[in-house]
C-alpha positions as CSV (number, residue, x, y, z in Angstrom):
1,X,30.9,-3.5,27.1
2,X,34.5,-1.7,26.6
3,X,37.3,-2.8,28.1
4,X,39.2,-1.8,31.2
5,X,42.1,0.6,28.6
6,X,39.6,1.5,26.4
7,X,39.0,5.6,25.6
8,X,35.4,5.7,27.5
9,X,37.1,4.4,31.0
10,X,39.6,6.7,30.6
11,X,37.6,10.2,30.5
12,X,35.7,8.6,32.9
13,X,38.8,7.5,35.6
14,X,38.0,9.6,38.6
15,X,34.1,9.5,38.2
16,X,32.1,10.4,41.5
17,X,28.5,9.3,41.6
18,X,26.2,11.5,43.9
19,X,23.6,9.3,43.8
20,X,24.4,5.2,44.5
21,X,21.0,3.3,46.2
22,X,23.7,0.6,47.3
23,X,22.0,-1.2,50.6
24,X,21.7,-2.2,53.7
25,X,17.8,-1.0,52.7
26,X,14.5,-2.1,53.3
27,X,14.6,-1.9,49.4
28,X,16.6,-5.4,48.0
29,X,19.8,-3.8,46.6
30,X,22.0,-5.4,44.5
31,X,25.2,-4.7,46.9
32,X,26.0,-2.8,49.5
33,X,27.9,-0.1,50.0
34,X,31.3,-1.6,50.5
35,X,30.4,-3.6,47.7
36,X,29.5,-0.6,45.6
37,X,32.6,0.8,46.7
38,X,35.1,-2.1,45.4
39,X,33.2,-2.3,41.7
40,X,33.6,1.4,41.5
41,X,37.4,0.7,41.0
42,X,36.5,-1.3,37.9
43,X,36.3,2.7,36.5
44,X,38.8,4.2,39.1
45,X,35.6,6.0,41.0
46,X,36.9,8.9,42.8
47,X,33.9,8.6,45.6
48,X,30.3,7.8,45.9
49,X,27.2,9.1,47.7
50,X,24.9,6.6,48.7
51,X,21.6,7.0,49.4
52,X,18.8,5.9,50.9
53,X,15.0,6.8,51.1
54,X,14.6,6.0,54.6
55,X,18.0,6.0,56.9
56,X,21.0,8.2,57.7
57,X,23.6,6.2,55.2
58,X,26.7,7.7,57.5
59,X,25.8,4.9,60.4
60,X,26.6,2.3,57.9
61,X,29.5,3.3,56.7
62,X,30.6,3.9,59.9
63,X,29.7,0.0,60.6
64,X,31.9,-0.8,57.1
65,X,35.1,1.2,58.0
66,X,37.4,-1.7,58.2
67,X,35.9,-2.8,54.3
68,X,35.8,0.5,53.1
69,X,39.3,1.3,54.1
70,X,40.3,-1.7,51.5
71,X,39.3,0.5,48.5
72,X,40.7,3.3,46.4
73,X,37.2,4.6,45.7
74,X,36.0,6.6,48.7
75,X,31.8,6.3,50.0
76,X,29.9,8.8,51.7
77,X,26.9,9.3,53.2
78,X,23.9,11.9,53.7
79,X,20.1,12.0,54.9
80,X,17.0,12.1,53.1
81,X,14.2,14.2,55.0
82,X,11.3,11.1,54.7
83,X,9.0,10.5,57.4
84,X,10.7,7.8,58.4
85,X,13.5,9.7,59.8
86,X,11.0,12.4,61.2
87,X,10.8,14.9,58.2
88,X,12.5,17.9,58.2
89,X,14.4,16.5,61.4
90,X,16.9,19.3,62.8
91,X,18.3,16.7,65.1
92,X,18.6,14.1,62.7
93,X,20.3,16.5,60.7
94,X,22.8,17.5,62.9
95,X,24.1,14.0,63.8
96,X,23.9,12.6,60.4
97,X,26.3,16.3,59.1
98,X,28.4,16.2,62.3
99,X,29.1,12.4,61.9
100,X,30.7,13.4,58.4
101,X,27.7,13.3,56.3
102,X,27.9,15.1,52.9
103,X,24.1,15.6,51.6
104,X,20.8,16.3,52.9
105,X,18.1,15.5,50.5
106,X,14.3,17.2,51.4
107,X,11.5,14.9,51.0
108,X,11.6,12.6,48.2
109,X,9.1,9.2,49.0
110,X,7.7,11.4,51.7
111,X,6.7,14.9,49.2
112,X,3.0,15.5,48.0
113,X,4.7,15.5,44.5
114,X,6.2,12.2,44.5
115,X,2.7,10.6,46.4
116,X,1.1,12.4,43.4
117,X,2.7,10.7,40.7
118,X,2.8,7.4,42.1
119,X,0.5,6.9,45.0
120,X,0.8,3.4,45.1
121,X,4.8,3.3,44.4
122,X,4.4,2.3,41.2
123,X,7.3,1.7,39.1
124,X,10.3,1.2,42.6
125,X,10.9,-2.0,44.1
126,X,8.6,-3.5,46.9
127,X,10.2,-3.3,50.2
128,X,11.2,-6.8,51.8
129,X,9.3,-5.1,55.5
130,X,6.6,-3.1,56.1
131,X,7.7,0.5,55.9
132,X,5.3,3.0,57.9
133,X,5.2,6.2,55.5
134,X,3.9,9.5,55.5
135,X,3.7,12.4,53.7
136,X,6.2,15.6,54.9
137,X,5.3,19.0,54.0
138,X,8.1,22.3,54.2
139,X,5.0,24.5,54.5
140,X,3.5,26.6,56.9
141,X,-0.8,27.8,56.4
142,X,0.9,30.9,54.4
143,X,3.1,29.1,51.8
144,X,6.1,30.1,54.0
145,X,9.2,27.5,54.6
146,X,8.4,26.1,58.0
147,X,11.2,27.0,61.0
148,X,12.7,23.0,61.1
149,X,13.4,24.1,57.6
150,X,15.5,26.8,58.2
151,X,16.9,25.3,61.1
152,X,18.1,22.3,58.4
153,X,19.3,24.7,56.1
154,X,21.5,26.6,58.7
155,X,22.9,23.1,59.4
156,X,23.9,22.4,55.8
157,X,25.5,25.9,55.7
158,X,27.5,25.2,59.1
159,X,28.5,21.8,57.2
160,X,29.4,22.8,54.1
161,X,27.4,19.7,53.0
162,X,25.2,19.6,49.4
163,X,21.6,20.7,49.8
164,X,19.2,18.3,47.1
165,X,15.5,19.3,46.8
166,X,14.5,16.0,46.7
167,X,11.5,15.1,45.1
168,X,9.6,18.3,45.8
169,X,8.3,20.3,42.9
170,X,10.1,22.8,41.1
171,X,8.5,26.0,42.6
172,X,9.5,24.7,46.2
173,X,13.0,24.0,45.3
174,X,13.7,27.5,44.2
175,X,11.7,28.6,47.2
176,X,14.1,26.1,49.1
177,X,17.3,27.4,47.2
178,X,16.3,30.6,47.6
179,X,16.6,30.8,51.2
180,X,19.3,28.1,51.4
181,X,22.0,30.7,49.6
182,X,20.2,33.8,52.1
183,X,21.5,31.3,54.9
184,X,24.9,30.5,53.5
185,X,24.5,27.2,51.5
186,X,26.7,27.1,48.4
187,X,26.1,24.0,47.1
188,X,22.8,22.5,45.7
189,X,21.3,20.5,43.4
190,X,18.3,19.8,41.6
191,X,17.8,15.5,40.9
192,X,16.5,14.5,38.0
193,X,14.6,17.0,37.0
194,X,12.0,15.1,34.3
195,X,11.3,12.7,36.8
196,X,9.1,13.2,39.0
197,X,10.4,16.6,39.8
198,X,8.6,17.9,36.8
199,X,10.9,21.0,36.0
200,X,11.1,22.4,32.6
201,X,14.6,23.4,31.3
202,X,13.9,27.3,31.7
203,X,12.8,26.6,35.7
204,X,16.0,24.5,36.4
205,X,18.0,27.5,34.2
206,X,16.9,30.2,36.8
207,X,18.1,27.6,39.5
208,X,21.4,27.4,37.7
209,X,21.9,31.3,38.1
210,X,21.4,31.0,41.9
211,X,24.4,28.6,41.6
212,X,22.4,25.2,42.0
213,X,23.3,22.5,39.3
214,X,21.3,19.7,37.6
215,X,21.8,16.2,38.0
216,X,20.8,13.6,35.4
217,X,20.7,9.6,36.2
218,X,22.4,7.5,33.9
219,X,20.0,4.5,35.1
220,X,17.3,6.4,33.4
221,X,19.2,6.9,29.8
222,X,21.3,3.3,29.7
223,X,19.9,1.1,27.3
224,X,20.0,-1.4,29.6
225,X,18.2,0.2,32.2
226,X,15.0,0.6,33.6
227,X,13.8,3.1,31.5
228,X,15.8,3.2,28.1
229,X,15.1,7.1,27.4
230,X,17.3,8.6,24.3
231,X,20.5,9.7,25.5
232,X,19.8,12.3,22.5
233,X,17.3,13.7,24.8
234,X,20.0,13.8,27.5
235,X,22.3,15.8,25.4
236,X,19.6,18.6,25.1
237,X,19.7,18.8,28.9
238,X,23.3,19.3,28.9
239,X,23.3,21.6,26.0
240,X,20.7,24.1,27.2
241,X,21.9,24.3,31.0
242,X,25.6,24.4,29.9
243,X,28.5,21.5,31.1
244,X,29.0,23.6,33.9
245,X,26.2,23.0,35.9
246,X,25.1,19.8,35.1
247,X,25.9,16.6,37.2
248,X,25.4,12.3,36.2
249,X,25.1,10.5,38.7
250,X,23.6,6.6,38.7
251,X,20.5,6.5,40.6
252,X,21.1,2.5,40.7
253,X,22.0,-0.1,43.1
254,X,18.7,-2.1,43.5
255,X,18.7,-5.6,42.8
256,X,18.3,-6.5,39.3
257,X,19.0,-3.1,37.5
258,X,22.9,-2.6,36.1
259,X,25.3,-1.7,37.9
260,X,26.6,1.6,37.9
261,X,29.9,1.3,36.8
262,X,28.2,0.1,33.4
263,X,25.5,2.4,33.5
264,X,28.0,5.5,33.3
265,X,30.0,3.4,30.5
266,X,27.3,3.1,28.0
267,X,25.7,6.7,28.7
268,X,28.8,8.4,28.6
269,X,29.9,5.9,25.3
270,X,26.8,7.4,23.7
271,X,27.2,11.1,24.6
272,X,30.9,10.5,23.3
273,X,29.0,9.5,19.8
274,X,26.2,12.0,20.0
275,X,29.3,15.0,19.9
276,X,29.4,15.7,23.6
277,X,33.2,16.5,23.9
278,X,35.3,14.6,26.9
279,X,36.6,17.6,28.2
280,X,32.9,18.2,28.8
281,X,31.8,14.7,30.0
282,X,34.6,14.7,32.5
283,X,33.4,18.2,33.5
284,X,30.2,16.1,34.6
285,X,31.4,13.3,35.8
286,X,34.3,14.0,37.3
287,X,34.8,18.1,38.4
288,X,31.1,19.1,39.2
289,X,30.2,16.2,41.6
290,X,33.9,16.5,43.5
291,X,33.0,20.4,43.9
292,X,29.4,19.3,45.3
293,X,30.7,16.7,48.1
294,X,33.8,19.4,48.9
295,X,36.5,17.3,48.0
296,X,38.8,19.6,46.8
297,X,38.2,22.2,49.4
């Protein structure tokens, strides 16, 4: 692995990931977010998002304020819609944003899409309890956006906070997007979009021109990782939606995968090699995310 003063940590100093599963989690994690925090100077983070599949993550950092004051790399929390927070939850929503939470992602364990593709959880870590699920819809009988969901979106527009679609499929998000900007949201993102999501390049394109952006996981592309894909293929991505309004984030923190920090090194190492410029890389690690969690507002 390079060094701490070699060229890769560099471009990469001021990094922000949008997408750290550090714990406390019914999932094991490998640290927590504190922990996460502190390793994230290893590359002089600029911030983290951490997230979790089944809690508001803006209680626990609350709980860790006197560790997370000890480190230069800031953390932040958000919501995701599951069932086990009540699904599209305005009153979740509004504590979790008014407590200084930066994201709300819509159903991910909790969509039809994601119980599609793996209706036994195939392929995430076993949770160490027993974790009561369900499935959450953002329909109504007619195909419209249910009223909680416009109630959440209004929320998120108050906030200022980053609307994710979660794990819903691609038509839903742009429906979702769609009324999210009618309502005043201005920043949204679309998670890894050949995963799970199922979004071609063309569909997340028209989400681009509504102002969304696409985030890739480095977890996914690290050689290391959990699921070793070509970073050439990740290139593509970048290349056909444009620097701009593309986002890498980690989606790592469970126990036995790398850590992030490392994760980001060798991705960004081999986009360096593939031709991706650094000016560009640090346009997606470094200026995209911070516009996303408002930090330079």
């Amino acid at each position: 692995m390079p060094g701490p003063s070699s060229a890769i940590t560099t471009v990469l100093r001021g990094a922000i990931d949008l997408h750290c599963h550090s714990g406390p989690n019914p999932f094991p994690r490998r640290f927590d977010h504190a922990d996460a925090a502190f390793d994230g100077e290893r590359l002089g983070m600029r911030a983290i998002l951490v997230k979790s599949h089944h809690h508001n993550t803006v209680m626990d950092l609350l709980a860790m304020g006197d560790r997370l004051a000890k480190s230069s790399t800031r953390v932040f929390g958000g919501i995701a819609l599951n069932s086990q927070v009540g699904g599209i939850n305005p009153f979740a929503v509004a504590m979790c944003l008014r407590m200084g939470g930066k994201a709300v992602w819509f159903p991910t364990f909790s969509s039809g899409r994601h119980i599609e593709c793996h209706p036994e959880g195939g392929g995430f870590p076993t949770a160490t309890v027993d974790v009561p699920s369900a499935r959450v819809d953002v329909h109504d009988d007619a195909g419209g956006l249910i009223p909680e969901v416009h109630e959440v979106l209004d929320l998120i527009a108050e906030s200022g906070a980053m609307l994710s679609g979660g794990h819903l499929p691609p038509e839903t998000i742009a429906q979702l997007f769609d009324e999210g900007r009618r309502r005043g949201v201005t920043r949204m993102v679309i998670n890894h979009p050949n995963f799970v999501i199922g979004a071609e390049p063309e569909q997340c394109l028209e989400l681009v021109r509504g102002g969304a952006y696409v985030e890739h996981e480095v977890g996914m592309y690290d050689p290391e990782g959990y699921r070793k894909w070509d970073p050439k293929d990740l290139l593509t991505w970048i290349e056909k939606i444009g620097p701009e309004h593309t986002v890498l984030a980690s989606d790592l923190g469970q126990a036995n995968r790398p850590l992030p920090v490392d994760a980001f090194i060798r991705v960004g190492s081999a986009l360096l090699d593939l031709g991706l410029s650094e000016q560009a890389l640090r346009q997606i690690t470094c200026v995209n995310p911070a516009h996303l969690l408002g930090l330079d507002d």
